[in-house]
N, C-alpha and C positions, 0 to 999 in steps of 0.2 A: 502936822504933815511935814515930813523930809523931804530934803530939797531936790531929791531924784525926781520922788511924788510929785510937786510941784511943778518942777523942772516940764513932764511929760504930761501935764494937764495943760500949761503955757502954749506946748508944742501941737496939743489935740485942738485945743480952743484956738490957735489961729489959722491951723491949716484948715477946721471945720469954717471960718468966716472967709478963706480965701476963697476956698469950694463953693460955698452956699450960700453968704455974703449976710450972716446974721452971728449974732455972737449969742443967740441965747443956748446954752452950755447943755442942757438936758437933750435939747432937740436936735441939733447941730452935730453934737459927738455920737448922740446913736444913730443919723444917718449917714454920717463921713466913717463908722464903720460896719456901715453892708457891704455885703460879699460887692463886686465890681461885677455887674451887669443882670442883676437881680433885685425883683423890689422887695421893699425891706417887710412886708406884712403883706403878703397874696394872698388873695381870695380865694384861691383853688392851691392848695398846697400837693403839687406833685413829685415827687421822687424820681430822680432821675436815674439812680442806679440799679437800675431795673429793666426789663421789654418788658411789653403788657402783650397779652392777648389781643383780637380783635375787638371784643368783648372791652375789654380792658382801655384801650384806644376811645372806644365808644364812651362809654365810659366818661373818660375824663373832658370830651369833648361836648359832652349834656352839662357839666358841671363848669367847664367855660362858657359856655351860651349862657346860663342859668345865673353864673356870679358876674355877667358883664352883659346884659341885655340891647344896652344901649349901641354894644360895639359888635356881637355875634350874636350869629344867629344860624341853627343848625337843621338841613335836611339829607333825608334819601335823594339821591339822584339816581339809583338804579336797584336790581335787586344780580347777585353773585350769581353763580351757577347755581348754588346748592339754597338759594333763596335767602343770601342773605344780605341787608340795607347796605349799599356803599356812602356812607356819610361822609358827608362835606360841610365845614364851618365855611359861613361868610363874614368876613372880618372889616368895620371899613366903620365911621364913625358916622351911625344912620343921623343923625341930627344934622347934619351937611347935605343930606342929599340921598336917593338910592343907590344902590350898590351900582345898579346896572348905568348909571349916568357920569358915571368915574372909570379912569381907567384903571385896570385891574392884571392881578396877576395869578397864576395858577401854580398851587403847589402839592404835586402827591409822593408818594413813595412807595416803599414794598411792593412792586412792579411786579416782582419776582419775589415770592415766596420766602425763601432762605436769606434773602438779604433785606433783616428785619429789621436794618439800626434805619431806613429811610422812614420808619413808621413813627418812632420818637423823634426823629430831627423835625416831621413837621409838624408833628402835633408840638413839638417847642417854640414853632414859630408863632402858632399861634398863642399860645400861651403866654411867650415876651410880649406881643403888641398888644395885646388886652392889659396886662399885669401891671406894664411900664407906662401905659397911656397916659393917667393921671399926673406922674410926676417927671415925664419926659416930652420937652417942646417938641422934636423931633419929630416921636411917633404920633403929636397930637396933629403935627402939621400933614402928615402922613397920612394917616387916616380921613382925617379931613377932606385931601382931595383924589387919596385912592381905596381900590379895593383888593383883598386878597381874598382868595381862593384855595379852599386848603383840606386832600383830603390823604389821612396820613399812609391809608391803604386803602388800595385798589385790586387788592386781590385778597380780600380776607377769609376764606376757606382756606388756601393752602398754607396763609399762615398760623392758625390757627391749629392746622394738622403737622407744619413742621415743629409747632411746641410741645403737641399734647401724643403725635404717635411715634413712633420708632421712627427716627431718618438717618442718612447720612447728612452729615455738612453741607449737601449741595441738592436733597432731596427735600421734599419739594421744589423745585426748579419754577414749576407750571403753575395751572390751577389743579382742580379738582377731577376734572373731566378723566377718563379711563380709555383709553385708546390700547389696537393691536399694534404694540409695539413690534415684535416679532413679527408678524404679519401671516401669520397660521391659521389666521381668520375666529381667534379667540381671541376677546378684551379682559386683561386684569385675572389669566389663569395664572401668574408666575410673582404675585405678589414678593412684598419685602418680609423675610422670617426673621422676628426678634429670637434668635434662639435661647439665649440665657436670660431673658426678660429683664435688662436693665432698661432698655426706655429707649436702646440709640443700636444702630446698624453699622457697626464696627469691620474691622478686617480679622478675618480668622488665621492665625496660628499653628505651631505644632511643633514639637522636637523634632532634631534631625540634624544625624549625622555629616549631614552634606548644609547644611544650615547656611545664611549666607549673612544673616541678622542675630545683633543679640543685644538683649534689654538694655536702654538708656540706664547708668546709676543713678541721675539724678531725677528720670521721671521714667518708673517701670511699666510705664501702662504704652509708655512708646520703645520703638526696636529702632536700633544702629546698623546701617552696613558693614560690614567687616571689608579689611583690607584683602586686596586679590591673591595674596598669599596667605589668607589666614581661614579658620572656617571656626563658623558659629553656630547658635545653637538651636537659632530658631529659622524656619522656612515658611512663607505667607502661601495661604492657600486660595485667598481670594476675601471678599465680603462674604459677610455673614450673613446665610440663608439655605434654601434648597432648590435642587431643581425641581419644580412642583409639576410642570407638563412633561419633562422628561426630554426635554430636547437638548442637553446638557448643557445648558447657560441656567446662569442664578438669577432671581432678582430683576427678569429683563422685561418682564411685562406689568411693572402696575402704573400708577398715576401718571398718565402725561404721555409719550413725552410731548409738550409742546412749549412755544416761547411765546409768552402774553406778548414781550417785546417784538415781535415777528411779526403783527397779527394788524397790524393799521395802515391805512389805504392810501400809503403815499408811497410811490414805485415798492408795490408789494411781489414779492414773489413766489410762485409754488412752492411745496415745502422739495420735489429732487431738487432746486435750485438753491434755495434759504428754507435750513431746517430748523423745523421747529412752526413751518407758518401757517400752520393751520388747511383748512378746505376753502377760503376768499378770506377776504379782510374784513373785519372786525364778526369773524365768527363766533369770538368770544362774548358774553353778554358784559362781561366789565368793563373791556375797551369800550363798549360799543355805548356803555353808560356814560364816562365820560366824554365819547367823542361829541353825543349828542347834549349834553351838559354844555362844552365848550362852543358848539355851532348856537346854541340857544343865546350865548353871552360873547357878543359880538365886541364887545369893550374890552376881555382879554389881551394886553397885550405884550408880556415878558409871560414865562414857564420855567418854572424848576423841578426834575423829576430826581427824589434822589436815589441811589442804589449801593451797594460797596462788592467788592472793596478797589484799593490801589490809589486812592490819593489822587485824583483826576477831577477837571474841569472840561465837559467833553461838550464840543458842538459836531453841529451837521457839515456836510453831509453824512450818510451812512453808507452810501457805495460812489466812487468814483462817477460812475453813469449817470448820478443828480448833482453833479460839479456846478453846472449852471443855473442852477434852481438859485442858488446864494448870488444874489448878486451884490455886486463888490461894495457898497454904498453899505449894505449890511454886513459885511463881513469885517470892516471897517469899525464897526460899532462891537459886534462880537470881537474879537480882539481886544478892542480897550476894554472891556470891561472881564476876558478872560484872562488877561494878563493881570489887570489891577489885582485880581482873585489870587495869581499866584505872589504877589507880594503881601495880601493880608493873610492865605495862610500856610506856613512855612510847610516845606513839602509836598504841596499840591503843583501838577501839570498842569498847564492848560494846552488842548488834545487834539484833533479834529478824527470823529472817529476813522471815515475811510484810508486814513497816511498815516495814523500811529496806532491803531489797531490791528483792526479787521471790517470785511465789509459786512453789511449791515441791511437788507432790506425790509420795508415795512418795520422801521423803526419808530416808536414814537416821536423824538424831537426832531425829525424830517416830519411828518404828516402836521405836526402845531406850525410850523414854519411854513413849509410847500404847501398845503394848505390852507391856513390861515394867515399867512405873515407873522406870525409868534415869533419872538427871540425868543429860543428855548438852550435852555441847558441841564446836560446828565451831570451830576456830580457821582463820581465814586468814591464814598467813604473809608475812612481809614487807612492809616499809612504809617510804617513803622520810623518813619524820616524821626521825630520827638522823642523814639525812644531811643536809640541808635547813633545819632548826631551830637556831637560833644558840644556845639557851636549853639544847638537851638536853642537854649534856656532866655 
């Protein structure tokens, strides 16, 4: 063996005794080099560079209850619109006690349809606390005397429809449900038209002398503005469809519109007021599975709901008019723990939605709070601060 060789075995064998505080050489160096926040042989080997379907989510969430019996354990708590299980892992270390005699926390995601990365962040949570129990004090201590609550979507119809039919970016919004959008007293006559059959509801095109756009070089499937004294070679005609009732709008009448977010019983408002909210609160059957999921489990007491995008740590209120619903002893506690958030992670705000948004009625993390006393928080994922920022590495 050359003395580099040696040199770097010296260097492995003591950082692994610093770390782990055992010098035995086989065992020692193949755990000091696992990835850093993953255990080094899972039971449930999931892929993370992926989204899964509903299907998909379900899935892997039978396959953590099944490789970790002791610690989950997985039910229906309601059934979709279109009749389908909204499942929830309960995660908490049963050999200590029941779930329900611990305090606990509540984790979903995919609220909204199109914003599918909240369906893997929570199905990851669970995943970590199961995986890492065994050989993490932390989570054993954790589990031990709480519970978590974890379902990765709560609208699985529309997500499901934003993977598998034709959408834009921001289609499916809602759930399933078919309303008169237009209001011509027809539901769902003015559908979305795939017209060239790739899979997705793009913006349509055309040449033109008067043009005002023309092809990126480096990515031709997107258009450029031209400068105000210049003229290009392409002119946008609109999205991609027909008018199929003839009322000369495209595309205006299918799925929805409505906001699951809209739709929960804490200062709710009609939809002329806050659009999107539905005929009362929780008309929807999926709010309305977790609401009564959560009044069942009274031990509930922190919420995480996640969504994207923009890089946000968002609390309540949701309209200036529930200002005092927060009262200051909690708001006090919300703060530290939204600030500590924007120093673990780089880029993130921490929000309050009615003063750094918009206002918000029958929002979810107002009705866990107002209603229940829950500290709740919306996270909005992704944020381009790590790609962008010379400083973040």
């Amino acid at each position: 063996m050359n003395t580099l060789k040696t040199t770097k075995l010296i260097v492995a064998l003591a950082l692994s005794a610093l770390c782990l505080g055992s010098f035995d050489a086989n065992a020692q160096q193949e755990n000091y080099f696992r990835a850093i926040g993953s255990p080094h042989k899972p039971k449930v080997e999931i892929a993370w560079n992926r989204y899964y379907s509903a299907e998909g989510l379900w899935d892997w969430m039978k396959k953590i209850a099944a490789a970790h019996p002791k610690l989950a354990k997985i039910e229906s708590i309601g059934k979709s619109f279109e009749g389908r299980d909204i499942l929830t892992l309960t995660i908490t270390d049963f050999s200590t006690g029941k779930d329900t005699d611990k305090p606990a926390m509540w984790i979903d995601g995919n609220i909204h349809s199109n914003e599918i990365q909240g369906g893997e962040f929570s199905l990851y949570v669970a995943w970590y606390l199961t995986e890492m129990h065994a050989d993490t004090k932390f989570i054993q201590e954790l589990l031990r005397d709480k519970t978590f609550y974890i379902t990765p979507t709560i609208n699985p119809d529309a997500r499901n429809n934003f993977f598998k039919e034709p959408n834009t970016a921001n289609s499916p919004r809602s759930g399933m449900i078919v309303l008169d959008n237009d209001g011509d007293g027809q539901a769902g006559e003015d559908m979305m038209n795939d017209l060239d059959g790739d899979g997705h509801i793009t913006m349509m095109i055309r040449r033109s002398p008067t043009g005002r756009f023309i092809k990126d070089p480096l990515d031709p499937r997107r258009l450029m503005a031209v400068g105000p004294d210049q003229v290009g070679d392409y002119e946008m005609l609109g999205q991609e469809g027909m008018d199929n009732d003839g009322d000369g709008e495209v595309n205006e009448d299918g799925i929805g519109y409505y906001d699951p977010n809209r739709d929960w019983g804490w200062n709710w408002q009609p939809d002329y007021i806050q659009r999107g909210a539905m005929r009362y609160p929780f008309t929807l059957p999926e709010n309305r599975a977790v609401m009564e999921f959560v009044m069942k489990h009274p031990n509930i007491a922190g919420a995480q709901s996640f969504h994207n995008s923009g890089g946000m740590i968002l609390r309540g209120p949701g309209a200036e008019e529930d200002l005092n619903t927060y009262n200051r002893e909690d708001i006090r506690i919300y703060d530290a723990i939204g600030k500590k958030g924007e120093e673990m992670i780089p880029g993130y705000r921490y929000l309050t939605v009615y003063k750094d948004l918009y206002s918000v009625f029958g929002g979810e993390l107002d009705w866990f709070y107002g209603n229940r006393g829950i500290f709740t928080y919306t996270n909005e994922l992704m944020v381009p601060y790590l790609y962008f920022n010379k400083e973040a590495g």
